[in-house]
N, C-alpha and C positions, 0 to 999 in steps of 0.2 A: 591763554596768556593772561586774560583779564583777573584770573581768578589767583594769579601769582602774584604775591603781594615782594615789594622787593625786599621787608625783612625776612621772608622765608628764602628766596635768593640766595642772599647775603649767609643766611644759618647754616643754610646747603654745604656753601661752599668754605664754610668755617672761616666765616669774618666777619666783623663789624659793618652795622648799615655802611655805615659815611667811609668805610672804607671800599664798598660798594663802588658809589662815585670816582674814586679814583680810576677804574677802568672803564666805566660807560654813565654817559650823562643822563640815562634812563632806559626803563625795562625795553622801548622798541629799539635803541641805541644797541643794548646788546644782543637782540633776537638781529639786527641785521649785522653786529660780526661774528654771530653765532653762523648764520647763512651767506657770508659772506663768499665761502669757497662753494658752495651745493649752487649761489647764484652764476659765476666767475665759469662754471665748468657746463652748466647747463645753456650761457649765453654761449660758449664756444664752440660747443656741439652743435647748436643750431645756427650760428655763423660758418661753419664749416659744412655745413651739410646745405643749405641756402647758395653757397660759393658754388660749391659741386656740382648743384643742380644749373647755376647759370652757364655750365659749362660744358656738359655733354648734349648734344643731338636727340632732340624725338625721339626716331628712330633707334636708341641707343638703350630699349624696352631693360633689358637684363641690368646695364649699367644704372639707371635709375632708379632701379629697385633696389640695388646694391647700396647705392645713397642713401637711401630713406633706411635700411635697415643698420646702416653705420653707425646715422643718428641715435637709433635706437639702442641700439648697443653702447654706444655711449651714453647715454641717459640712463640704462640702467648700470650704466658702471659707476655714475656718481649714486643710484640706490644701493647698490651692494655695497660700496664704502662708506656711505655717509645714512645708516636708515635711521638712527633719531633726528637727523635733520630735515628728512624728507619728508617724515613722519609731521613732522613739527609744522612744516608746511603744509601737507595737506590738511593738516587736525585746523589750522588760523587761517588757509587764505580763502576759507567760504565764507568769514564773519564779515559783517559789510566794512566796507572801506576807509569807514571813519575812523575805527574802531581796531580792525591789522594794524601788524607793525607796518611803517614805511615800506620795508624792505618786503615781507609776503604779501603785501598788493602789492608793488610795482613789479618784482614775479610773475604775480598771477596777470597782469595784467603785460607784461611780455609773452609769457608763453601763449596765452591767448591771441595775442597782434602775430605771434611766428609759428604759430598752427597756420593761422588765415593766411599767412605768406605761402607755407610749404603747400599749404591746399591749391591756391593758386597755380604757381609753380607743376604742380602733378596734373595740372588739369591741361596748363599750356603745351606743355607735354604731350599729353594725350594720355597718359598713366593711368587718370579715372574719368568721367563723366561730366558733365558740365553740372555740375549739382552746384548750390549755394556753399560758396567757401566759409561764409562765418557757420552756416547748421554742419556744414559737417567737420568745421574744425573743434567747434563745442562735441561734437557726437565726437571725436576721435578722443579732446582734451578729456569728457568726461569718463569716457571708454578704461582709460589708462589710468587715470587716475582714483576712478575706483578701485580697478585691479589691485595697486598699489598700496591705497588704502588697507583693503582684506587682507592684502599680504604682509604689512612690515605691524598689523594690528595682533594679525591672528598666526601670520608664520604659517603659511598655504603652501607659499611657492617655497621649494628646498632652493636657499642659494645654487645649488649645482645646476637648478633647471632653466634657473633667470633667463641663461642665452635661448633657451626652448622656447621658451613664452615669451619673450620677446619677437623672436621671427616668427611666432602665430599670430600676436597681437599684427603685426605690419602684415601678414598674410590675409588675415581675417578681412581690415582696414580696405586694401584695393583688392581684395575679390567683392567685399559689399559694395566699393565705389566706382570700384576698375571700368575702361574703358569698355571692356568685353564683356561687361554683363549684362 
């Protein structure tokens, strides 16, 4: 993003700087209503999937699993519709924080706070292990967001397998952390 000057923006999109401004008061202004909906649908997913989880029984092993892979499925349904924006995020929200837009650090730094929830949450449960919820929300956060990476950079995953790899990555997830191992 740094290296995006807003006259090139602006040339992009076949306009005038200053007419530039008429739609966004500056480049992180329009990177957050650029991510505006990829933000909107990824808070939802994990609002809904956090709900879920306060709401079934321990004991309720199959249903719980069934939640966490919702989530996921949801998550990669805003990847398969929106992957230059996903793209966009993962390429800015490792630059430090001074320096992201508004909008891809306070992202980054939800989905970080609602890994460490859902980690929680799996652990109360009984789901996974008592391991530390910030190291394995960063192990899961990094886990996926690599993958994601390779794939919307290099085109690995065929869109048709998304749902596949998806229910491996959450497979993978509580067999490494699972209560039973």
């Amino acid at each position: 993003m740094a290296a995006v000057t807003i006259e090139q923006i602006a040339a992009r999109a076949g306009m005038a700087k200053g007419s530039f401004y008429r739609y966004a008061a500056d480049k992180a202004d329009l990177v957050g209503q650029i991510m505006a909906p990829v933000i909107a649908d990824t808070v939802a997913a994990l609002d809904a999937c956090a709900a879920g989880l306060r709401t079934i029984a321990p004991a309720q092993r199959s249903a719980l699993l069934m939640t966490y892979l919702e989530v996921a499925r949801a998550l990669a349904a805003v990847v398969t519709r929106d992957p230059p924006r996903v793209l966009l995020y993962l390429q800015e929200a490792r630059a430090p924080r001074a320096t992201a837009a508004p909008a891809l650090a306070a992202l980054a730094t939800e989905l970080e706070a609602r890994t460490v929830e859902l980690t929680r949450l799996a652990h109360a449960h009984g789901l996974i292990r008592a391991v530390d919820p910030d190291l394995t929300a960063q192990a899961v956060l990094g886990t996926v967001e690599a993958v994601l990476f390779a794939h919307l950079r290099r085109r690995r995953i065929p869109a048709t397998a998304v749902a596949r790899v998806t229910t491996e990555l959450v497979d993978l997830v509580v067999r490494g952390i699972g209560a039973e191992a």
